[in-house]
DRENLUM-992790 format. One record per atom (N, C-alpha, C, O): residue number from 1; residue in one letter; atom name; x, y, z. Coordinates in Angstrom, 1 decimal. Layout:
<rs>
<r nr="NUM" rest="a" atom="CA" X="X" Y="Y" Z="Z"/>
...
</rs>
This chain:
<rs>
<r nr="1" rest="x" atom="N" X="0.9" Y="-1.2" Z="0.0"/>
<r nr="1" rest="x" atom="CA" X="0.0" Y="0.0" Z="0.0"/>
<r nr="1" rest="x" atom="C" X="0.9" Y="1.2" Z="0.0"/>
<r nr="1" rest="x" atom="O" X="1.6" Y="1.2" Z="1.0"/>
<r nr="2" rest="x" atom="N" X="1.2" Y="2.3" Z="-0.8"/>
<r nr="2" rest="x" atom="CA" X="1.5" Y="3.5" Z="-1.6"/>
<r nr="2" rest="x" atom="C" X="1.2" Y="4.3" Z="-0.2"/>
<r nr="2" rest="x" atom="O" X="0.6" Y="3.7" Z="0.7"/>
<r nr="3" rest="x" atom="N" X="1.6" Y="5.7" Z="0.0"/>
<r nr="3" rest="x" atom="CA" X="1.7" Y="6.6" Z="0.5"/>
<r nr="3" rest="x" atom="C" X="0.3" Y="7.2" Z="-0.1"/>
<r nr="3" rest="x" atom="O" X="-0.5" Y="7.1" Z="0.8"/>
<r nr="4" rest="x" atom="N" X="-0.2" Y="7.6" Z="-1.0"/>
<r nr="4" rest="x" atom="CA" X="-1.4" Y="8.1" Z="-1.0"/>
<r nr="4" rest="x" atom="C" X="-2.8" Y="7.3" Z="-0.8"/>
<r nr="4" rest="x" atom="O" X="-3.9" Y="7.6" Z="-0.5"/>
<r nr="5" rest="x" atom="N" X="-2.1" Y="6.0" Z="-1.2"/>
<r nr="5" rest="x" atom="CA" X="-3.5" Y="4.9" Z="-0.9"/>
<r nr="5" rest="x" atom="C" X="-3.8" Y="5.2" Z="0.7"/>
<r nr="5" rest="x" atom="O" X="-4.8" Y="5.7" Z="1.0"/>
<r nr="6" rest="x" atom="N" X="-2.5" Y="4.8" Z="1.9"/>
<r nr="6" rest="x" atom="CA" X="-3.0" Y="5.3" Z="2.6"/>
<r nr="6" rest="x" atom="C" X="-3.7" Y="6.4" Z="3.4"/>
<r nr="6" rest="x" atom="O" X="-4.5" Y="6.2" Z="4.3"/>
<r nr="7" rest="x" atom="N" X="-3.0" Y="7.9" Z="2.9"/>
<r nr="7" rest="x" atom="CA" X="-3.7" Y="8.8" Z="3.1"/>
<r nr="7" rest="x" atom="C" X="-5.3" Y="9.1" Z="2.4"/>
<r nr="7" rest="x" atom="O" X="-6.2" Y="9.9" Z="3.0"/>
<r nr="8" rest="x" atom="N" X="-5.4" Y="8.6" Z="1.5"/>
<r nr="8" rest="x" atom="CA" X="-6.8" Y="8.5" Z="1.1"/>
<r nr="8" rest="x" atom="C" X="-7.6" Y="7.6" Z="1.6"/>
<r nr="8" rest="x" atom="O" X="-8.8" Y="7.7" Z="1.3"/>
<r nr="9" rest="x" atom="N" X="-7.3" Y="6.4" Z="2.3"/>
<r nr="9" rest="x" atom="CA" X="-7.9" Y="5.3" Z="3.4"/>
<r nr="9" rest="x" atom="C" X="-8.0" Y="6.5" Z="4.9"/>
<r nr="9" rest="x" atom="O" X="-9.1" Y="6.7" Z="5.5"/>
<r nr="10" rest="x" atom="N" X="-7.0" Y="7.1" Z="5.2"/>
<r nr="10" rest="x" atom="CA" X="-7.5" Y="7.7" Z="6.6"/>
<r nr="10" rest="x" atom="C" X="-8.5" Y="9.0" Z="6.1"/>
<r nr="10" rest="x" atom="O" X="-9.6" Y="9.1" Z="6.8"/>
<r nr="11" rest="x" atom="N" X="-8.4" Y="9.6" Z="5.2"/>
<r nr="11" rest="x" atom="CA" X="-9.6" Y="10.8" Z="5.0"/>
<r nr="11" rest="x" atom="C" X="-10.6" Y="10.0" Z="4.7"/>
<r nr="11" rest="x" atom="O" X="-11.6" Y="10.4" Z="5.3"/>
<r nr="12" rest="x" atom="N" X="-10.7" Y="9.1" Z="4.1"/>
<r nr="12" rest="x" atom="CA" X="-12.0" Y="8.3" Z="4.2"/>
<r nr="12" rest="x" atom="C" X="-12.7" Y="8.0" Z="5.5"/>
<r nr="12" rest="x" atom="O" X="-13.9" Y="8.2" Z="5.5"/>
<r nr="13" rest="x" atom="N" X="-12.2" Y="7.4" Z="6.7"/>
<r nr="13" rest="x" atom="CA" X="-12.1" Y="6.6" Z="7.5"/>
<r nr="13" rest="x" atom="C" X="-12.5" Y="8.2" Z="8.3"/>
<r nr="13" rest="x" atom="O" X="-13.5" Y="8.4" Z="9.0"/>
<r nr="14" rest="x" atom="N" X="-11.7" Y="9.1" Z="8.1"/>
<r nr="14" rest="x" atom="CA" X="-12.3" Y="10.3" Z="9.3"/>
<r nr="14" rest="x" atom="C" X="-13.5" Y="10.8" Z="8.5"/>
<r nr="14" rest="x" atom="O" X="-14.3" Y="11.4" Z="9.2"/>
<r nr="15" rest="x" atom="N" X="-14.0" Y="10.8" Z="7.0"/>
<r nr="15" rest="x" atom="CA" X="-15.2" Y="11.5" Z="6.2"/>
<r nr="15" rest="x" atom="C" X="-16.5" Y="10.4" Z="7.6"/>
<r nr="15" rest="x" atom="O" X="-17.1" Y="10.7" Z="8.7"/>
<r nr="16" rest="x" atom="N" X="-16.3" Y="9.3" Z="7.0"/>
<r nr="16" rest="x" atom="CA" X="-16.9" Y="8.2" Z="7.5"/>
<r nr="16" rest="x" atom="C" X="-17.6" Y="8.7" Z="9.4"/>
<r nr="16" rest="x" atom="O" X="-18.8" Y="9.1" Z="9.8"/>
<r nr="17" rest="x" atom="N" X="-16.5" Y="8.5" Z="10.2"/>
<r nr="17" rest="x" atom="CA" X="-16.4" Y="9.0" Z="11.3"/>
<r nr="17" rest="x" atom="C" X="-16.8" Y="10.5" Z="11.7"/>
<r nr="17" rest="x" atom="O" X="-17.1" Y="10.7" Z="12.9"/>
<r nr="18" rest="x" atom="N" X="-16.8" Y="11.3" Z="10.8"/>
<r nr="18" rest="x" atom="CA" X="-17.4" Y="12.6" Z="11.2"/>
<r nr="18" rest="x" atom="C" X="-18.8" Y="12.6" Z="10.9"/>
<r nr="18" rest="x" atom="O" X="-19.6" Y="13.3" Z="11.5"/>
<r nr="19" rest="x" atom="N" X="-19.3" Y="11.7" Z="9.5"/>
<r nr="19" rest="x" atom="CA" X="-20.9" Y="11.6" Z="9.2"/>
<r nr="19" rest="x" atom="C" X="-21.6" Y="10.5" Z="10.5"/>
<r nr="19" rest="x" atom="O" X="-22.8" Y="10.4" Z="10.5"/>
<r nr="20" rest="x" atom="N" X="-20.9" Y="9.9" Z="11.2"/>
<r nr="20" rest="x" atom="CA" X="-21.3" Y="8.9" Z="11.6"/>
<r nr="20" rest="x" atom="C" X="-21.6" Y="10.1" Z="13.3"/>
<r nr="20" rest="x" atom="O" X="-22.7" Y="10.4" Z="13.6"/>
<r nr="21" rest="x" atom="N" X="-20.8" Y="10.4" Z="13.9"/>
<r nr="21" rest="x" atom="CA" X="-21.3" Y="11.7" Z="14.9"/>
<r nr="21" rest="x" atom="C" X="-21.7" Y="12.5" Z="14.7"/>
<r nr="21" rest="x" atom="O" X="-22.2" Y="13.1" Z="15.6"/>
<r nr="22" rest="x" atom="N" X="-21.8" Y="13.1" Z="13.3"/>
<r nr="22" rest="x" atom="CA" X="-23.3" Y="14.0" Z="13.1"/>
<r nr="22" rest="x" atom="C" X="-24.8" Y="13.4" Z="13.0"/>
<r nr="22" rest="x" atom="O" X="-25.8" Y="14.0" Z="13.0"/>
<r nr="23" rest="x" atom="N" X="-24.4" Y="12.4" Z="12.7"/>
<r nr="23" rest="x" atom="CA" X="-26.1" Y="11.9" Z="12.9"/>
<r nr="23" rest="x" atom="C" X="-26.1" Y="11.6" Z="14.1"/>
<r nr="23" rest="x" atom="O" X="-27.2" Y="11.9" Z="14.6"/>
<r nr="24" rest="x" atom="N" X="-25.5" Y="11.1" Z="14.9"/>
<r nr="24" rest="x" atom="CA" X="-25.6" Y="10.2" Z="16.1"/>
<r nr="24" rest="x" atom="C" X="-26.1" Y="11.7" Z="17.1"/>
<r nr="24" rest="x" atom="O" X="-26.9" Y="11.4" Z="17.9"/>
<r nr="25" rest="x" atom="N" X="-25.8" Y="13.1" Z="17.1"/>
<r nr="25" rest="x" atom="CA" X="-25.7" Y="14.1" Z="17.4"/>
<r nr="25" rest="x" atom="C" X="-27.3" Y="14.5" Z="17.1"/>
<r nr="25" rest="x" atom="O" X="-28.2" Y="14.8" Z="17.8"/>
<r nr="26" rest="x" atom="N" X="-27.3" Y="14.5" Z="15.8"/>
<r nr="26" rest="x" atom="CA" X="-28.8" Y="15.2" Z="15.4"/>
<r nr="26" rest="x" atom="C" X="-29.6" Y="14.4" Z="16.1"/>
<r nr="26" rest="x" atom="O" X="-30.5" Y="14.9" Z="16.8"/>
<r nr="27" rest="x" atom="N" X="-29.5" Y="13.0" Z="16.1"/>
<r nr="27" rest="x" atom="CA" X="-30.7" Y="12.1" Z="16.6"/>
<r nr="27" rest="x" atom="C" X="-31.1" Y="12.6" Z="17.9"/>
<r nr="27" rest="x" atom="O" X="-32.3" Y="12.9" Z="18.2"/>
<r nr="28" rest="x" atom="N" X="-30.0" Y="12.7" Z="18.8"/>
<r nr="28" rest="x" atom="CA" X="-29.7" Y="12.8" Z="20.0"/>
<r nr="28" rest="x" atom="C" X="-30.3" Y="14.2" Z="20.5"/>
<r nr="28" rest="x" atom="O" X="-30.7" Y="14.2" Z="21.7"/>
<r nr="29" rest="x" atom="N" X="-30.4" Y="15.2" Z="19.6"/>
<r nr="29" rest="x" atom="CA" X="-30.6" Y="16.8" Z="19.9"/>
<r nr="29" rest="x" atom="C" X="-32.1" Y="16.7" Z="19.5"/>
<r nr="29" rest="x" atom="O" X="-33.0" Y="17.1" Z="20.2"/>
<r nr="30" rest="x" atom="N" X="-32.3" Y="16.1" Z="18.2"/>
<r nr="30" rest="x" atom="CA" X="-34.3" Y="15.8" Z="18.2"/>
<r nr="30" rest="x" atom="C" X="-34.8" Y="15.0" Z="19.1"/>
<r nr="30" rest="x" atom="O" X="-35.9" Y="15.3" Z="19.6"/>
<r nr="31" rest="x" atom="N" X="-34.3" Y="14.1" Z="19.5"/>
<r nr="31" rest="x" atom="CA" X="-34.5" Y="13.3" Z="20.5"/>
<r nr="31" rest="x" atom="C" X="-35.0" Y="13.5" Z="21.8"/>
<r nr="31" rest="x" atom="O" X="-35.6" Y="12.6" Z="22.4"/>
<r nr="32" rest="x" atom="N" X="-34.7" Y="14.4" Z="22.4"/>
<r nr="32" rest="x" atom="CA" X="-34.8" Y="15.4" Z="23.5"/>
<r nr="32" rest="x" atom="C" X="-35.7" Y="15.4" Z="24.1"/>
<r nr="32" rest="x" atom="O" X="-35.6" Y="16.4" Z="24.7"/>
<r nr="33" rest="x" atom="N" X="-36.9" Y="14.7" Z="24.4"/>
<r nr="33" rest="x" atom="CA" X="-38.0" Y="15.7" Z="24.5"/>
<r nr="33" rest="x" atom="C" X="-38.5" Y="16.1" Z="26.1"/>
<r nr="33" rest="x" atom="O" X="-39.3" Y="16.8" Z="26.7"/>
<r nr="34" rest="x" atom="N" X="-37.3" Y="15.3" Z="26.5"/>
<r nr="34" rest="x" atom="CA" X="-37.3" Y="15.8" Z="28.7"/>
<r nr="34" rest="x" atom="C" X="-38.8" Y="14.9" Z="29.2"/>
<r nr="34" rest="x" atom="O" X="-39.7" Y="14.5" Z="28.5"/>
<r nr="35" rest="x" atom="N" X="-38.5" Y="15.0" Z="30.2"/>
<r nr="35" rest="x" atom="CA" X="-39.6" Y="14.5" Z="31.1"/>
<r nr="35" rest="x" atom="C" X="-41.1" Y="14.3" Z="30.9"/>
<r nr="35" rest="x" atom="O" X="-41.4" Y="15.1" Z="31.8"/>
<r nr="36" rest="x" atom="N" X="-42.1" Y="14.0" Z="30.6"/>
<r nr="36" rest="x" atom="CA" X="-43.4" Y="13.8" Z="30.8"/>
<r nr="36" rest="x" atom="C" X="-43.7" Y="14.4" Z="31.8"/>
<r nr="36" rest="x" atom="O" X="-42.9" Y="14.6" Z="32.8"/>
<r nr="37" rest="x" atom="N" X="-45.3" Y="15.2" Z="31.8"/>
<r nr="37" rest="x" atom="CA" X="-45.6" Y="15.8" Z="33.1"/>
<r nr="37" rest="x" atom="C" X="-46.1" Y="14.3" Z="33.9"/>
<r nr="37" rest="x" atom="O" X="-46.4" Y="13.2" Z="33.4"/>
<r nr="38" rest="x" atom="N" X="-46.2" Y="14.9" Z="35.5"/>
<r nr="38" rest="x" atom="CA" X="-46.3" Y="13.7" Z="36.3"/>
<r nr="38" rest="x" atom="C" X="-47.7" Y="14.0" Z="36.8"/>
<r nr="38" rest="x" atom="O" X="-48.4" Y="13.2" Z="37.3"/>
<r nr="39" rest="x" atom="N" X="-48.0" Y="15.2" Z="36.6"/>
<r nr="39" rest="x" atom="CA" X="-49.6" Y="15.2" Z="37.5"/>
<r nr="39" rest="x" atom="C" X="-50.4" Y="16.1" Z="36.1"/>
<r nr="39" rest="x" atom="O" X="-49.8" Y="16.5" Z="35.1"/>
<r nr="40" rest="x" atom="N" X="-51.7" Y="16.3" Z="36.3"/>
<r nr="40" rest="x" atom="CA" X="-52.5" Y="16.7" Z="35.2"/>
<r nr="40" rest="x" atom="C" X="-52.9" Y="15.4" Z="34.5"/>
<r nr="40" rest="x" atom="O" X="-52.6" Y="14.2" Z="34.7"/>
<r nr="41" rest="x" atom="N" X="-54.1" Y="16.2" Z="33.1"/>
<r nr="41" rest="x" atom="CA" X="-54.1" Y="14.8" Z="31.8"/>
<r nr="41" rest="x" atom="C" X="-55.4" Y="15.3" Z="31.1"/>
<r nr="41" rest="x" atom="O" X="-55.5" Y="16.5" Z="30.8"/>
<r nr="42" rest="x" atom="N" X="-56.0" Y="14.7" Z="30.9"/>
<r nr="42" rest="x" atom="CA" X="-57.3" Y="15.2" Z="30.8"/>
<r nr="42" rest="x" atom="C" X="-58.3" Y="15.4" Z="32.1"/>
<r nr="42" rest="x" atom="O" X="-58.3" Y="15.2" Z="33.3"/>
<r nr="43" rest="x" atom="N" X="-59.1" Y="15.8" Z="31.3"/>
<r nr="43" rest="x" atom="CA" X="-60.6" Y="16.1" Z="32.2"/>
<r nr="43" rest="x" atom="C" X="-61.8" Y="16.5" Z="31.3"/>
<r nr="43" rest="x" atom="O" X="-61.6" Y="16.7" Z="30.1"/>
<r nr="44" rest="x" atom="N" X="-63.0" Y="16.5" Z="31.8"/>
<r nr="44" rest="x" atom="CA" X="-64.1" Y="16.3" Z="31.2"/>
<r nr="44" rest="x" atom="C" X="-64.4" Y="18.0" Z="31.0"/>
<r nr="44" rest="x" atom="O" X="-64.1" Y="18.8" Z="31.9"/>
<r nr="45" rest="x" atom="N" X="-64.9" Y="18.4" Z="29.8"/>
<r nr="45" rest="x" atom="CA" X="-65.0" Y="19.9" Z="29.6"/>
<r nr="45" rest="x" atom="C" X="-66.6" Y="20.3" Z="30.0"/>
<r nr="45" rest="x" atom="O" X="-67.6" Y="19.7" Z="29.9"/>
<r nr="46" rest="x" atom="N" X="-66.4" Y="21.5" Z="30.6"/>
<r nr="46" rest="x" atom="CA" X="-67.8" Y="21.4" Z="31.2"/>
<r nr="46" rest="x" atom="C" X="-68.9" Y="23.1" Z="30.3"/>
<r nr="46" rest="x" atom="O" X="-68.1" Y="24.1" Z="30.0"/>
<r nr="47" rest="x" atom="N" X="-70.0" Y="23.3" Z="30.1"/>
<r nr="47" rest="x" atom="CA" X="-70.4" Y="24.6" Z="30.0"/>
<r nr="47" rest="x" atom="C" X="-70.4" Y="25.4" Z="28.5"/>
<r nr="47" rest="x" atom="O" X="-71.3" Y="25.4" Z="27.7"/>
<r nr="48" rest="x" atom="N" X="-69.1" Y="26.1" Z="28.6"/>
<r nr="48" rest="x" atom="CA" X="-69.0" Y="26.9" Z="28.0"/>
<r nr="48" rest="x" atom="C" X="-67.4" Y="26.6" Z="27.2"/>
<r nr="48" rest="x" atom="O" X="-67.2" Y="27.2" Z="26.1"/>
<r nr="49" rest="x" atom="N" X="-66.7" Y="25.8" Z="27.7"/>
<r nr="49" rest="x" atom="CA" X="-65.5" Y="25.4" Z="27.4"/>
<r nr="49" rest="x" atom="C" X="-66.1" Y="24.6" Z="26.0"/>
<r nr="49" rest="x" atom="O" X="-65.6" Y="24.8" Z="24.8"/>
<r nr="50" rest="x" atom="N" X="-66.9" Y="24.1" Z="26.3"/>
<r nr="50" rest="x" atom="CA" X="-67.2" Y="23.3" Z="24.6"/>
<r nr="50" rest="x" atom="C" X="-67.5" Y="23.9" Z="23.4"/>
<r nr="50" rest="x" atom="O" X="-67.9" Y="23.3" Z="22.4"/>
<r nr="51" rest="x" atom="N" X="-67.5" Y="25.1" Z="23.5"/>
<r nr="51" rest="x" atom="CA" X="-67.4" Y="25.9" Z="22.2"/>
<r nr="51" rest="x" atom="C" X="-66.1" Y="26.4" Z="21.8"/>
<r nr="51" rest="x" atom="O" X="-65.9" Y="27.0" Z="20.8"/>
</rs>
């Protein structure tokens, strides 16, 4: 293996590697969505609320 074969095997290998923690990142930042509330939920609408 040549001197540029391997330099063009590690720029690959870091292209590779840097698309691979940008997605792992985006997933991770949409992903987010924090805690669920713990009290509330529904309830029955009463009156005037139904319009």
């Amino acid at each position: 293996m040549g001197g540029r074969a391997l330099v063009t095997l590690v720029r690959r290998a870091m292209v590779a590697l840097f698309a691979g923690v940008s997605v792992a990142a985006a997933i991770r930042v949409r992903g987010s969505g924090g805690v669920p509330p713990q009290k509330g939920g529904w309830r029955e609408l009463k009156g005037t609320e139904l319009e």
